[in-house]
C-alpha positions, 0 to 999 in steps of 0.5 A, spaced: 500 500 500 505 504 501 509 503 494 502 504 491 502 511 495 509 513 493 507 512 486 500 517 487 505 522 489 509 522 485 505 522 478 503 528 482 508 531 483 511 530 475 504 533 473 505 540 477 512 540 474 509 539 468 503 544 469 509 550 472 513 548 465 506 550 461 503 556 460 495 555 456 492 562 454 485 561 451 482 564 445 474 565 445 470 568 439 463 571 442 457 573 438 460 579 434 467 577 433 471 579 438 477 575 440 478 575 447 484 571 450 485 570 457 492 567 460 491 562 465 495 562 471 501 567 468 501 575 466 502 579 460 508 581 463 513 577 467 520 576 469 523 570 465 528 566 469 530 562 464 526 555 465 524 553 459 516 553 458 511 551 453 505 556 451 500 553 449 494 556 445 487 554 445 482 555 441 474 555 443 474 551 434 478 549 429 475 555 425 477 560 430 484 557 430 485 557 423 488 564 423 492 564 429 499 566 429 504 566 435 509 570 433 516 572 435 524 573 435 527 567 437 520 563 437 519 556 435 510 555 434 507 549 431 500 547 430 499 541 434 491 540 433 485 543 429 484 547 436 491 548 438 498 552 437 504 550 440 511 553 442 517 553 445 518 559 450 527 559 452 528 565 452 527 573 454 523 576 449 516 579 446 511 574 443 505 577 440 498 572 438 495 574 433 489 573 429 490 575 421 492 581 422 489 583 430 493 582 435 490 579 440 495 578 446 502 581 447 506 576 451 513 580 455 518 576 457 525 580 461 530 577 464 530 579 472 536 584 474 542 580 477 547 582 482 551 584 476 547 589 472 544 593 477 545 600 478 549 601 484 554 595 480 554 599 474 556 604 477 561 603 483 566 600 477 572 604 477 574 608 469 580 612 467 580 616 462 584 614 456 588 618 451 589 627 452 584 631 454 582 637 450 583 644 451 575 644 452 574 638 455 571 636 461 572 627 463 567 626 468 564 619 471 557 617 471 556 621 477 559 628 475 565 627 478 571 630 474 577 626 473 581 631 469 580 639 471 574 643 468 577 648 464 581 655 467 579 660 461 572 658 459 567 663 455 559 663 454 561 663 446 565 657 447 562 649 446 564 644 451 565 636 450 564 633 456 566 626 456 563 620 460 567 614 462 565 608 466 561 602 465 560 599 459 552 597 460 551 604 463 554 610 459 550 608 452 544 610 457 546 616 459 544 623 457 548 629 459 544 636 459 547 644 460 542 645 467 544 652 467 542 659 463 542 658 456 545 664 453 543 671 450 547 673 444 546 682 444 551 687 445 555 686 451 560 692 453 565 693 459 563 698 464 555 697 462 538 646 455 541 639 449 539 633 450 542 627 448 539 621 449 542 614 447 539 608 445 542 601 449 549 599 446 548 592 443 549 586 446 553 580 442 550 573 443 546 575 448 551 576 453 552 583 456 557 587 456 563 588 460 568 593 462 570 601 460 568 605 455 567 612 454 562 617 451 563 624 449 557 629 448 558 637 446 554 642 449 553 649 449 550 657 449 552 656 456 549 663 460 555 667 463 557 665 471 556 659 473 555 652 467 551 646 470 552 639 466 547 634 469 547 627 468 542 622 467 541 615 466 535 612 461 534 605 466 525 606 463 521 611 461 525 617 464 530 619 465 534 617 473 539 623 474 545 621 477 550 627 479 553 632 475 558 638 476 560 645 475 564 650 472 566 658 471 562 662 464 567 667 463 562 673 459 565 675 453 564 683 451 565 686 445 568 692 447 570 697 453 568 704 456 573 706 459 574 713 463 581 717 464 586 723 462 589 726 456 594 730 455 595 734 448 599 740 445 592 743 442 590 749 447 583 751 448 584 758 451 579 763 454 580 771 453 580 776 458 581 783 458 586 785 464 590 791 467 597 791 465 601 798 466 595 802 468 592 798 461 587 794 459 590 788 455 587 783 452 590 776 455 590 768 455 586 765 461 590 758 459 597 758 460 603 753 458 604 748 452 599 743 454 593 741 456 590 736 461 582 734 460 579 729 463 575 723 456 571 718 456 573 712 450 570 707 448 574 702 445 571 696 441 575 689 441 576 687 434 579 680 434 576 673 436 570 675 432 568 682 436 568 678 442 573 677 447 573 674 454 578 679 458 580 674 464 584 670 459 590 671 457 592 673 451 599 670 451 604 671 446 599 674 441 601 682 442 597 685 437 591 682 439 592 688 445 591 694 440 584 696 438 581 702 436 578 708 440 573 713 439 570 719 445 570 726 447 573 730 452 568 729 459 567 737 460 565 739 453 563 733 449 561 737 443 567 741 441 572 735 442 573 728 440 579 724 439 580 718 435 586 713 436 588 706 437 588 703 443 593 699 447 590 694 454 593 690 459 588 685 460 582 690 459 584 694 466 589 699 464 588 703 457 594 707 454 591 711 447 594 715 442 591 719 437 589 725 435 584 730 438 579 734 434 577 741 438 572 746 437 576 752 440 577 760 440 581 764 437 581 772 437 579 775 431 583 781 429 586 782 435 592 779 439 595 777 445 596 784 450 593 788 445 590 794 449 582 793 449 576 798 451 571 794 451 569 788 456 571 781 456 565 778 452 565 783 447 572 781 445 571 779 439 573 771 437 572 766 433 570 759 434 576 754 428 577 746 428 584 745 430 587 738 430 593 736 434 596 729 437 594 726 444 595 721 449 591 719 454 592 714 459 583 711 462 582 705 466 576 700 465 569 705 467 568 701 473 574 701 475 573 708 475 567 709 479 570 705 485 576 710 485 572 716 485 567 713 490 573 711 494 575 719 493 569 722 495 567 717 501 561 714 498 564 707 497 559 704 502 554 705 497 557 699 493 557 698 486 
């Protein structure tokens, strides 16, 4: 009685295996046409663990079961009854069953995630960066930890490639985006978001692969101050963000307004009438050979594309340090300008040299110690345009201000 039992039991037991090694969907027809599939004992979305299974479809008729396909990349399906398709589920895939061309059931299969292809595994390993480094290259890993500096001189007209180095499963997932400001393109004058989204790199043979390698992204229109770069892995349907990291935006300017003194051989005398001798004599209010006036210049940058970021330096190439100027003299704007070239050390201390342009007096048939009758406005006078040589030496218009508050002891304002 007892072998009796033992086999009772065990035929059970080959009969459970043999109904979790199966699974059966089955296909009904109701009055108006419609296909329904109800799966039994499994879901449409599940974990594979590699056990291989049968999937087995039957059909309320043969009629119903004519035109129906179990379809599928690896899948092996055969038709075993007039009311019956077979097929061989080995490995993780999708498996659509079909009825001409409707698709009446989607079957998807994953491989569960091991130890080794989670996120954390991904990313403890341990990347180095291979070959040189641009001079615009950031080498990062997938949490934004930099591996090689940022950039010392880095402006916002300036493209940066940031290259991602780590695991090989994990950066073909990545996505690295500019988080920061994107930048306004204007006029900007001293003294006044990419997405890159990968798909997964293939696997060989189904095996994942292993070990290192690096991904390169570029990106731009960074916005003055401070640049963000995000990083994100594409592990579903959004985005994880992982880390990423920061860096200095150098501005750039396309010019300067500097403010200083000149000094030029061009006199702008006033006339006086003045007793000599018990006389009245005509006689000049400016004395000396030279005059010293206070300008305003405004110095455009002309090489580097009219754009120029005044923190770097501009090294060995010395003629990028003169450029053209243009301005007035700051207590009679209107009757003078001046015109020259510019030469700026690092855009704080300007020294010019040109020509200065004045609209001055001159006495009209009458000199210098002439006897005159008459008061000092009606000494007659005429107003010429002369021209002479100048140099001046300006500083950078903020500079300036902070000296003259300094000065004047209104510094605890700010600036």
């Amino acid at each position: 009685m007892r072998s009796l039992f033992l086999v009772l039991g065990t035929i059970v037991l080959l009969v459970d295996a043999a109904r979790a090694a199966e699974w059966t969907l089955k296909v009904s027809q109701d009055a108006t046409g419609g296909i329904k599939a109800e799966p039994q004992d499994f879901t449409s979305s599940m974990d594979f663990d590699g056990t291989v299974r049968t999937l087995r479809v039957t059909c309320i008729n043969p009629v119903l079961c004519t035109d129906m396909r179990i379809e599928g990349a690896p899948i092996d399906a055969s038709r075993t009854t007039a009311t019956e398709l077979v097929a061989t589920v080995d490995k993780a895939s999708t498996i659509f069953i079909s009825h001409l061309a409707q698709r009446v059931f989607t079957l998807k299969l994953t491989a569960p995630a091991t130890e080794e292809t989670t996120l954390r595994t991904m990313l403890s390993r341990s990347c180095k960066p291979s070959g040189s480094v641009g001079s615009r290259e950031v080498v990062v890993t997938p949490l934004g930890t930099m591996l090689t500096q940022p950039p010392k001189y880095f402006a916002e007209t300036e493209t940066l490639t940031v290259t991602v180095v780590g695991d090989a499963r994990l950066v073909p997932l990545l996505s690295v985006v500019r988080k920061s400001g994107t930048r306004v393109v204007g006029l900007n004058l001293l003294g006044e978001g990419t997405d890159i989204k990968l798909r997964p790199q293939a696997q060989k043979d189904g095996a994942p692969v292993v070990g290192c390698m690096s991904r390169s992204f570029t990106l731009a229109d960074f916005a003055a101050g401070t640049g963000e770069v995000e990083i994100a892995a594409w592990l579903g349907d959004a985005p994880q963000i992982l880390g990423g990291f920061q860096f200095v935006v150098d501005p750039v300017y396309h010019g300067m307004f500097s403010f200083g003194a000149v000094w030029t051989k061009l006199l702008a005398p006033e006339f006086v009438v003045a007793q000599r001798a018990g006389t009245n004599v005509v006689v000049q209010t400016e004395g000396g050979d030279r005059r010293l006036s206070y300008a305003f210049l405004y110095t455009p940058f002309l090489w580097h594309g009219l754009e120029r970021d005044i923190r770097k330096p501009i090294g060995n190439r010395v003629w990028e340090y003169f450029n053209p100027s243009l301005g007035f003299v700051a207590d009679d704007p209107l009757n003078n300008a001046l015109v020259g070239i510019t030469f700026d050390l690092q855009s704080a201390l300007l020294v010019t040299g040109g020509f200065i342009f004045s609209h001055v007096n001159r006495l009209d048939e009458i000199g210098i110690g002439d006897a005159f009758a008459g008061t000092s406005a009606e000494i007659p006078t005429k107003k010429v345009w002369k021209r002479a040589a100048f140099i001046g030496v300006t500083v950078d218009v903020r500079v300036a201000v902070k000296l003259l508050r300094m000065v004047l002891g209104t510094a605890s304002t700010g600036s």
